[in-house]
N, CA and C atoms as an extended XYZ file, in Angstrom:
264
Properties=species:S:1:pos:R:3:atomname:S:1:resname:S:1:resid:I:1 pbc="F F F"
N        74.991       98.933      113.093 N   UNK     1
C        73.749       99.421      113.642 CA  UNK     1
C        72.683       98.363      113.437 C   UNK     1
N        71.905       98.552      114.545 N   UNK     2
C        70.499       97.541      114.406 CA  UNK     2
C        69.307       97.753      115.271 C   UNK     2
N        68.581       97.282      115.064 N   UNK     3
C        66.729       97.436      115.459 CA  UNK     3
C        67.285       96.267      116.321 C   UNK     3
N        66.902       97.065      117.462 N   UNK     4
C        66.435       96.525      118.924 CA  UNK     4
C        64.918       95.768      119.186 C   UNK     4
N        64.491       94.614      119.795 N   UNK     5
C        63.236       93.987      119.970 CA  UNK     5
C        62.453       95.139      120.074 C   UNK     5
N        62.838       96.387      121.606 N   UNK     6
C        61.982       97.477      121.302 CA  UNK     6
C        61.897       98.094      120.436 C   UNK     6
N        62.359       98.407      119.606 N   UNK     7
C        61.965       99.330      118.458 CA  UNK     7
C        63.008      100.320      118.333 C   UNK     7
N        63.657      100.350      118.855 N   UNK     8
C        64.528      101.376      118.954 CA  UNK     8
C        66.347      100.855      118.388 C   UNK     8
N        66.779      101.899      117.170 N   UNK     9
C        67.952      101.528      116.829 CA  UNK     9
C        69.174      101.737      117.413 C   UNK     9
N        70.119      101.117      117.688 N   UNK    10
C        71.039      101.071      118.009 CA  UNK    10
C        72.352      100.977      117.362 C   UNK    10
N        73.009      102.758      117.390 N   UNK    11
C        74.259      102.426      116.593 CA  UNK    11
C        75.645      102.751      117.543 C   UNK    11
N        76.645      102.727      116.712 N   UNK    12
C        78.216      102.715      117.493 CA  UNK    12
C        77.941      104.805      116.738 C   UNK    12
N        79.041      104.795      117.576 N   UNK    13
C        78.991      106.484      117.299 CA  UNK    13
C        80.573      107.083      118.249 C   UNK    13
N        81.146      108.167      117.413 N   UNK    14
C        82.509      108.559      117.607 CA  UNK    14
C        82.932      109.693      118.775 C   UNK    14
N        81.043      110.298      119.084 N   UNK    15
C        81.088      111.157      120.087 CA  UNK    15
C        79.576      111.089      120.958 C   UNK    15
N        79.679      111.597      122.021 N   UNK    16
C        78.997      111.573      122.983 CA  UNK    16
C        77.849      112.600      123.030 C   UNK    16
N        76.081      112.317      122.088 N   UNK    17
C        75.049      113.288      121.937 CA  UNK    17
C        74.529      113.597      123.374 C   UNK    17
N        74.044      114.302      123.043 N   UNK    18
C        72.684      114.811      124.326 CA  UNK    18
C        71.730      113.891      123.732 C   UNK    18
N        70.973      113.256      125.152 N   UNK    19
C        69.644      113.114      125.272 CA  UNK    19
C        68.702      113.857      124.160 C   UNK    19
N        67.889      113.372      123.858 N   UNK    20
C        66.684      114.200      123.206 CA  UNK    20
C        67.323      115.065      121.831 C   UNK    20
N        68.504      115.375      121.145 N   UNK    21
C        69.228      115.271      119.836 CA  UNK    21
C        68.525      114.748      119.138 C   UNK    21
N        68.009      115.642      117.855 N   UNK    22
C        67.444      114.973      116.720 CA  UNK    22
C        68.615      113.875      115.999 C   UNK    22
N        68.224      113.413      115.475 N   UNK    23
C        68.707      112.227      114.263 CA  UNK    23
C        68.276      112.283      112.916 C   UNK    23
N        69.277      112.587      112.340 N   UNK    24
C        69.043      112.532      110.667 CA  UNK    24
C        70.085      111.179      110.047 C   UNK    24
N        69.017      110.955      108.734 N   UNK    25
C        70.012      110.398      108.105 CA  UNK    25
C        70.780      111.146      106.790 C   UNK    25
N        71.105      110.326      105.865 N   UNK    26
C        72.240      110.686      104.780 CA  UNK    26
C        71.485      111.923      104.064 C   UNK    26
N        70.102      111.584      103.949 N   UNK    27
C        69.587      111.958      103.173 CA  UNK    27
C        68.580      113.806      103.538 C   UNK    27
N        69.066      113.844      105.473 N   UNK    28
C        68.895      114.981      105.532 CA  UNK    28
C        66.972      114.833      106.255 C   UNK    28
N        66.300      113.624      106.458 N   UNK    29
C        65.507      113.364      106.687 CA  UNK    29
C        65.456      112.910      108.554 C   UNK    29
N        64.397      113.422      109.149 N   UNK    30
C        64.495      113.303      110.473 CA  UNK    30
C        64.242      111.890      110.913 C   UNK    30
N        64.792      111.119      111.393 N   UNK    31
C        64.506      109.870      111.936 CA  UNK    31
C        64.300      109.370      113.214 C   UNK    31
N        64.911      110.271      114.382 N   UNK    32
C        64.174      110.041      115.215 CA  UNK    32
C        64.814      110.817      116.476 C   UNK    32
N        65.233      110.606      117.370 N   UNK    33
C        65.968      111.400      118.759 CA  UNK    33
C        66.899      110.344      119.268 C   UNK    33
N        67.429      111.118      120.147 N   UNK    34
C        68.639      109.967      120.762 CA  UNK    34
C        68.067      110.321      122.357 C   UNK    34
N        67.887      109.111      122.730 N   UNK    35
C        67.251      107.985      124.090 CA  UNK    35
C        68.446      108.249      125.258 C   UNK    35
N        69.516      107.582      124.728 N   UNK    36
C        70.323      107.063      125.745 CA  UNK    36
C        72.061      106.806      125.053 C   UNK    36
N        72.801      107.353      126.262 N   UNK    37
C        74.235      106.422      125.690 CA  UNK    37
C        74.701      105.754      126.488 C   UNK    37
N        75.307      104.825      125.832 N   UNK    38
C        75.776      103.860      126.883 CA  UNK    38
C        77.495      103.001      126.611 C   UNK    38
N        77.742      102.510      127.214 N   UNK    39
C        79.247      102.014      126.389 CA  UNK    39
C        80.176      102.512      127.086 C   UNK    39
N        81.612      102.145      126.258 N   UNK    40
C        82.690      103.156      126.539 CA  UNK    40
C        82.953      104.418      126.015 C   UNK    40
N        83.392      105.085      126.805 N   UNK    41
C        83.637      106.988      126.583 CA  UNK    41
C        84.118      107.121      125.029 C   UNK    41
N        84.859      106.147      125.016 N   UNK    42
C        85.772      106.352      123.749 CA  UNK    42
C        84.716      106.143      122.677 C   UNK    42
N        84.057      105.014      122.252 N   UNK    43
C        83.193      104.449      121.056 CA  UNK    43
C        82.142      104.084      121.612 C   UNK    43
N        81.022      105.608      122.008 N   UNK    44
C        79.514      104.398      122.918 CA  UNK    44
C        78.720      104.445      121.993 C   UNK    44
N        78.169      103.526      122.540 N   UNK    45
C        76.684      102.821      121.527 CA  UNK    45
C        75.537      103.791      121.934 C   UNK    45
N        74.608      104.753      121.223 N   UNK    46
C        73.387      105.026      120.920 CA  UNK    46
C        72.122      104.400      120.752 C   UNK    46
N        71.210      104.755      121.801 N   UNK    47
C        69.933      104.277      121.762 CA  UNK    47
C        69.115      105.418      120.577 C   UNK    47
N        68.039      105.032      119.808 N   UNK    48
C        67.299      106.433      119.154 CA  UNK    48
C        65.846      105.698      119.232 C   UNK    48
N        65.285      106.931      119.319 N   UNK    49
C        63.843      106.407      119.135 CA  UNK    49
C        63.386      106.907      118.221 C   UNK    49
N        62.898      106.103      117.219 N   UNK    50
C        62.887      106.120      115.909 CA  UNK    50
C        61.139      107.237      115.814 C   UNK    50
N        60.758      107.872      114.722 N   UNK    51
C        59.578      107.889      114.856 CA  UNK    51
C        58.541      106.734      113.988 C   UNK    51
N        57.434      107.263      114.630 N   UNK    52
C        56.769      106.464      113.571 CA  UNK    52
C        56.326      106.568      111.602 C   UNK    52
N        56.702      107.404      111.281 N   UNK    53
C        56.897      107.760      110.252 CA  UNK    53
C        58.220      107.159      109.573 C   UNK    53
N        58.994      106.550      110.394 N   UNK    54
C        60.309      106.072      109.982 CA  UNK    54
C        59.671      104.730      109.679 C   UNK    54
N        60.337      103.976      107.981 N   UNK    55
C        60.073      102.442      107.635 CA  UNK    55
C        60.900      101.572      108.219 C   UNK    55
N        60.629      100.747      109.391 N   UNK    56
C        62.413      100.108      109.663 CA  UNK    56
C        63.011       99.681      108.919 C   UNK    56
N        61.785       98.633      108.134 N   UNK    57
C        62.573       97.996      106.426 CA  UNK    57
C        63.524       99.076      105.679 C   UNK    57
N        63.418       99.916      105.870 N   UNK    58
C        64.166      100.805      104.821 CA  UNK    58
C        65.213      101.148      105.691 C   UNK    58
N        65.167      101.154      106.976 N   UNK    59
C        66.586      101.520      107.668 CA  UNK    59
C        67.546      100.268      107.511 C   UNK    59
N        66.960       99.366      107.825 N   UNK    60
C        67.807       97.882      107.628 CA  UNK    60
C        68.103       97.239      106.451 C   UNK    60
N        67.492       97.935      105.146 N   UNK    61
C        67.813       98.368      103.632 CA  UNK    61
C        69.440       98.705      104.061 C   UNK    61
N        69.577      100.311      104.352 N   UNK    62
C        70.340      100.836      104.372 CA  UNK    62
C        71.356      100.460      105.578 C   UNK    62
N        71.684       99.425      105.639 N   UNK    63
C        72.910       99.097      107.216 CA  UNK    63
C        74.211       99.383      106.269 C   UNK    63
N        75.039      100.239      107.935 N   UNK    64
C        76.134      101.048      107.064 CA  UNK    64
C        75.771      102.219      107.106 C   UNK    64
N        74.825      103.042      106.712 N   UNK    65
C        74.565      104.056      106.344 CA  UNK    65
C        74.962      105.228      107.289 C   UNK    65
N        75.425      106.332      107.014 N   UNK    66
C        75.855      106.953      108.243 CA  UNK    66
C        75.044      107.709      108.309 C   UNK    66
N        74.896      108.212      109.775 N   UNK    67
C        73.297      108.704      110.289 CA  UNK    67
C        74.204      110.198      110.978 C   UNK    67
N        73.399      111.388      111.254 N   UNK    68
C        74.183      112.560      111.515 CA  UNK    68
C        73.447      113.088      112.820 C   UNK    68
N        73.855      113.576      113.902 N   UNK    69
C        73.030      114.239      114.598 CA  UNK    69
C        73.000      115.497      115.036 C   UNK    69
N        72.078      116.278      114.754 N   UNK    70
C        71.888      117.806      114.594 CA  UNK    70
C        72.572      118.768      115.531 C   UNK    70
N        72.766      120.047      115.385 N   UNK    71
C        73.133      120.876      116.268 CA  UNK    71
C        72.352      121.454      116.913 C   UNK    71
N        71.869      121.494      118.133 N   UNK    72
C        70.938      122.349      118.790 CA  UNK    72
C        70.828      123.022      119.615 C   UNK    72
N        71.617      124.798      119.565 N   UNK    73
C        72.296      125.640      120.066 CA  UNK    73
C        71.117      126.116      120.470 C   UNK    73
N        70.333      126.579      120.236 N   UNK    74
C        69.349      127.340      120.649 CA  UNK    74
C        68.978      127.709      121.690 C   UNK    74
N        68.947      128.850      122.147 N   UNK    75
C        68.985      129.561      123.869 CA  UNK    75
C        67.716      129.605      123.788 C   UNK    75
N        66.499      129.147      124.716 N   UNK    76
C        65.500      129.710      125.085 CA  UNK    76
C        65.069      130.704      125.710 C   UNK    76
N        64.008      131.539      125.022 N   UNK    77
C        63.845      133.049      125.439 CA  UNK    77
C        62.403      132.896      126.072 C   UNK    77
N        61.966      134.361      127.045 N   UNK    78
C        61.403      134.493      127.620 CA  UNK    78
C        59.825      134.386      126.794 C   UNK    78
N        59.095      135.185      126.702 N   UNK    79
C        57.807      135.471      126.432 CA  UNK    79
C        57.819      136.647      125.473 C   UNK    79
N        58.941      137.471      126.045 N   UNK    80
C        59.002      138.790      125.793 CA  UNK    80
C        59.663      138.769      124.335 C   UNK    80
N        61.061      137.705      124.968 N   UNK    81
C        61.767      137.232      123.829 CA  UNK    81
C        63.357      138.113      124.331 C   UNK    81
N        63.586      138.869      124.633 N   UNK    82
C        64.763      139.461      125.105 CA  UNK    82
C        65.614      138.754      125.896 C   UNK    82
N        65.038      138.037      126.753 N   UNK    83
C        66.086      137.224      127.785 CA  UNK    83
C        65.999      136.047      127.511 C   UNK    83
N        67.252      135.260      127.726 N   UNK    84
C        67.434      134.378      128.382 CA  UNK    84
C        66.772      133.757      129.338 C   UNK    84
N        66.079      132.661      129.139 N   UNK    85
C        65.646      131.980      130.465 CA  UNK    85
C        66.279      131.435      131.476 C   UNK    85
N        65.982      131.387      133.068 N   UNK    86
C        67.079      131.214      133.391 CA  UNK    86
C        66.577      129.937      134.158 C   UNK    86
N        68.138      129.106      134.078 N   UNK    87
C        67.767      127.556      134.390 CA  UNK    87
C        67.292      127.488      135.877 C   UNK    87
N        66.299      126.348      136.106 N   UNK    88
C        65.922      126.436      137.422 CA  UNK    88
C        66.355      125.183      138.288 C   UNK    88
């Protein structure tokens, strides 16, 4: 993994996130979202956009480090809250 000129890190990864997927690291701390994938199906490379609250020095401290990305099942509900929204 590594810091891109833009700002944004780039790691190898074993499965294929959604867009907009939080990013944690080891430590359970939010680091940033996932941008983009790109690569082969099998082993693609991850774009993240880090926030600004993230130290890069301290990410590039830690190279190697394995980074986790969240589950985010969550059905969006209406107003009401009973339904399902429905995709448009």
């Amino acid at each position: 993994m590594h810091i891109a000129n833009s700002g944004k890190l780039i790691v190898k990864s074993s499965l294929v996130p959604n867009p907009g997927t939080l990013v944690l690291n080891s430590n359970k701390k939010k680091i940033g979202k996932v941008n983009n994938v790109f690569g082969p199906t099998k082993n693609p490379y991850v774009s993240i956009n880090l926030y600004r609250s993230v130290d890069t020095d301290e990410i590039k401290k830690n190279y190697g480090e394995k980074i986790f990305i969240s589950k985010n099942n969550k059905k969006r509900f209406n107003k009401r809250g009973n339904k399902p929204r429905r995709k448009r």
